[in-house]
C-alpha positions in Angstrom: -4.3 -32.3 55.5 -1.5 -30.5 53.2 -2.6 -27.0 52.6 -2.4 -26.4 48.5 0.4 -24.8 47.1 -0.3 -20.9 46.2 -1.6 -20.4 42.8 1.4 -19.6 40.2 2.0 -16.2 39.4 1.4 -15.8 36.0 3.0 -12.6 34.2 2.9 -12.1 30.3 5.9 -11.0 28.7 4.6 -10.6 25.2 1.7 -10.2 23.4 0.4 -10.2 20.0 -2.0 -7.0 19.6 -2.5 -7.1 15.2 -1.4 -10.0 12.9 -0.4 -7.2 9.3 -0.1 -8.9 6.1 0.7 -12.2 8.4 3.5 -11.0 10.1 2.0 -10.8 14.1 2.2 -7.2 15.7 3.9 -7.3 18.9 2.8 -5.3 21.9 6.0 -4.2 22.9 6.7 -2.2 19.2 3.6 -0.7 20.1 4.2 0.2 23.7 7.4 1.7 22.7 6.1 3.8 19.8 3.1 5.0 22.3 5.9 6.1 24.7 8.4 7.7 22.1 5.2 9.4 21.0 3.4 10.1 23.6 0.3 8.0 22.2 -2.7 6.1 23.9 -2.7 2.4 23.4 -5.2 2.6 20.7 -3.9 5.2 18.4 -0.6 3.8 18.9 -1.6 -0.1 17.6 -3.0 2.2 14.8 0.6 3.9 14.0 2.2 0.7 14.6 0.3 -0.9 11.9 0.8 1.8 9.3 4.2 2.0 10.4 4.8 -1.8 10.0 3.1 -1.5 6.0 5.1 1.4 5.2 8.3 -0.2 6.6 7.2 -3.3 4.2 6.9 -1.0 1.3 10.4 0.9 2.3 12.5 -2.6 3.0 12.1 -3.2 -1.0 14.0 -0.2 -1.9 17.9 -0.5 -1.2 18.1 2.9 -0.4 16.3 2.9 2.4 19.1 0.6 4.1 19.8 1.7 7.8 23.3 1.2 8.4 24.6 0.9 12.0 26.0 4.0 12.7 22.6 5.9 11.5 20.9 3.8 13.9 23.5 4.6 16.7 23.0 7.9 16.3 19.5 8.2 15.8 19.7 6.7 19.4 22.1 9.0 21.0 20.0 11.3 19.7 16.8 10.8 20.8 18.2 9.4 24.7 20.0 12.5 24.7 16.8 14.3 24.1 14.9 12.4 26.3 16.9 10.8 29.2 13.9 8.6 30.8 13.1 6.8 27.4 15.9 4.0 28.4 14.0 3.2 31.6 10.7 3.4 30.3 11.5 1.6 26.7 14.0 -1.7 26.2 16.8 -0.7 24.1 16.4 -3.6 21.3 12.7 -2.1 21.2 14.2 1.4 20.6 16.5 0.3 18.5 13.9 -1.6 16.3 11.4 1.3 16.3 14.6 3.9 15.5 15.4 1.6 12.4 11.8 1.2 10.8 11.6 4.7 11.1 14.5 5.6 9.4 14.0 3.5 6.8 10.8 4.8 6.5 11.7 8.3 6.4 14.3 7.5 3.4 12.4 5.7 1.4 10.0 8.7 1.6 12.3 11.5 0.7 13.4 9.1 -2.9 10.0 8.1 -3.3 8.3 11.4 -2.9 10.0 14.3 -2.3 11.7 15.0 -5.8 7.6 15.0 -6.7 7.4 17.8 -4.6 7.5 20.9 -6.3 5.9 24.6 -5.6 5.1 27.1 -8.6 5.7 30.5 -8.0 2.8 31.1 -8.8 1.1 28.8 -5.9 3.9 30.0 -4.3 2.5 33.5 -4.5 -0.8 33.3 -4.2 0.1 31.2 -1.2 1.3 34.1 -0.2 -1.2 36.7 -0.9 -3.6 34.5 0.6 -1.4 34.8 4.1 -1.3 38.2 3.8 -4.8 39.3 3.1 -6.3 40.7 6.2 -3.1 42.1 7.7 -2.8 45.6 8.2 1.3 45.1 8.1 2.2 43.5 4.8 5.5 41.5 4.8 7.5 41.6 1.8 7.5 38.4 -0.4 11.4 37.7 -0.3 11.1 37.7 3.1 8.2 35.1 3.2 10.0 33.4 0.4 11.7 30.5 1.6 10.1 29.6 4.2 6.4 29.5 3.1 7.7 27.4 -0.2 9.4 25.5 2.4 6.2 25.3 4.9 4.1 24.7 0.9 6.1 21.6 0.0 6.0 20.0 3.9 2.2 20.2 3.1 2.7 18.6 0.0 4.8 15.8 1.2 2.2 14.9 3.9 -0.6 14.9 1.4 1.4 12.3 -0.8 2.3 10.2 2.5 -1.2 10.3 3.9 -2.6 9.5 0.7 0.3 6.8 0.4 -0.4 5.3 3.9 -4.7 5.4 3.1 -3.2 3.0 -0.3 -1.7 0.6 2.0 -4.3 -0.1 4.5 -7.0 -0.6 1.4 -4.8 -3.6 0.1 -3.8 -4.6 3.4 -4.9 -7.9 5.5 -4.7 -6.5 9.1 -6.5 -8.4 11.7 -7.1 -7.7 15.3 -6.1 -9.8 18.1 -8.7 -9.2 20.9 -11.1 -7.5 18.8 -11.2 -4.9 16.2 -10.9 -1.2 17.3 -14.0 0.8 18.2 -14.1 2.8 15.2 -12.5 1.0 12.1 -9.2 3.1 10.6 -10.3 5.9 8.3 -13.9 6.4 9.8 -14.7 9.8 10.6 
């Protein structure tokens, strides 16, 4: 009697994890965003799929273009920074992430940041509000700059978060494997 041949060794080398506005989510741009990020695999299928509308949203608008050599450098950059992210991540992975990302973040500063603007006078009671409590008071010049500067980052994020809520209420995003254990935007 022939003995049966050993069962083939299956291995997957791709998966799809989210199908977004049906384009499929592929488990390697989320396995490299959780590493870059330090993310667990849920949270970072989460970021993956706002990252993936907002990069939708971004690619209309020809300034947020990523051009080669901002790509390149957004590379060296971040290898430099963090040496074991080539063993850990495939380049063309990195690379892909690196260029959403940018795109992302320039589409952000034309959309929203010249929206961005601080009053002195939220500036200053900002500022007051810091200070009340403290037995040293700084002196507003020296706060100045940085707390409009800390003021507007706040700012910013609001407009972005309430942004990225807009794009997942319009948004078909559908699960592969299941939906997540608490829906995006519970509490």
């Amino acid at each position: 009697a022939q003995a049966a041949p050993p069962p083939a060794r299956v291995e997957t080398l791709e998966r799809i994890v989210a199908v977004v506005e049906e384009r499929p989510l592929l488990w390697s741009d989320v396995r490299a965003l959780a590493v870059v990020r330090g993310l667990a695999e849920e949270p970072a299928r989460e970021a993956a799929i706002d990252e993936r509308l907002m990069h939708v949203e971004a690619a209309r608008l020809p300034q947020a273009d990523v051009s080669p050599e901002e790509e390149d450098r957004a590379l060296a950059l971040l290898v430099a920074k963090r040496p074991a992210l080539h063993a850990e991540v495939k380049e063309p992975d990195l690379r892909r992430l690196l260029r959403r990302q940018i795109a992302i973040l320039k589409y952000v500063e034309f959309r929203f940041r010249p929206q961005v603007r601080v009053s002195d006078a939220e500036l200053r009671k900002a500022w007051d509000d810091e200070q009340a409590g403290r037995a040293a008071r700084t002196a507003f010049e020296d706060e100045e700059e940085p707390l409009r500067a800390r003021l507007e980052r706040r700012a910013l994020d609001e407009r972005i978060e309430a942004w990225v809520r807009e794009l997942r209420q319009r948004a078909d995003v559908r699960y592969v494997g299941g939906p997540p254990a608490v829906p995006p935007g519970a509490p």
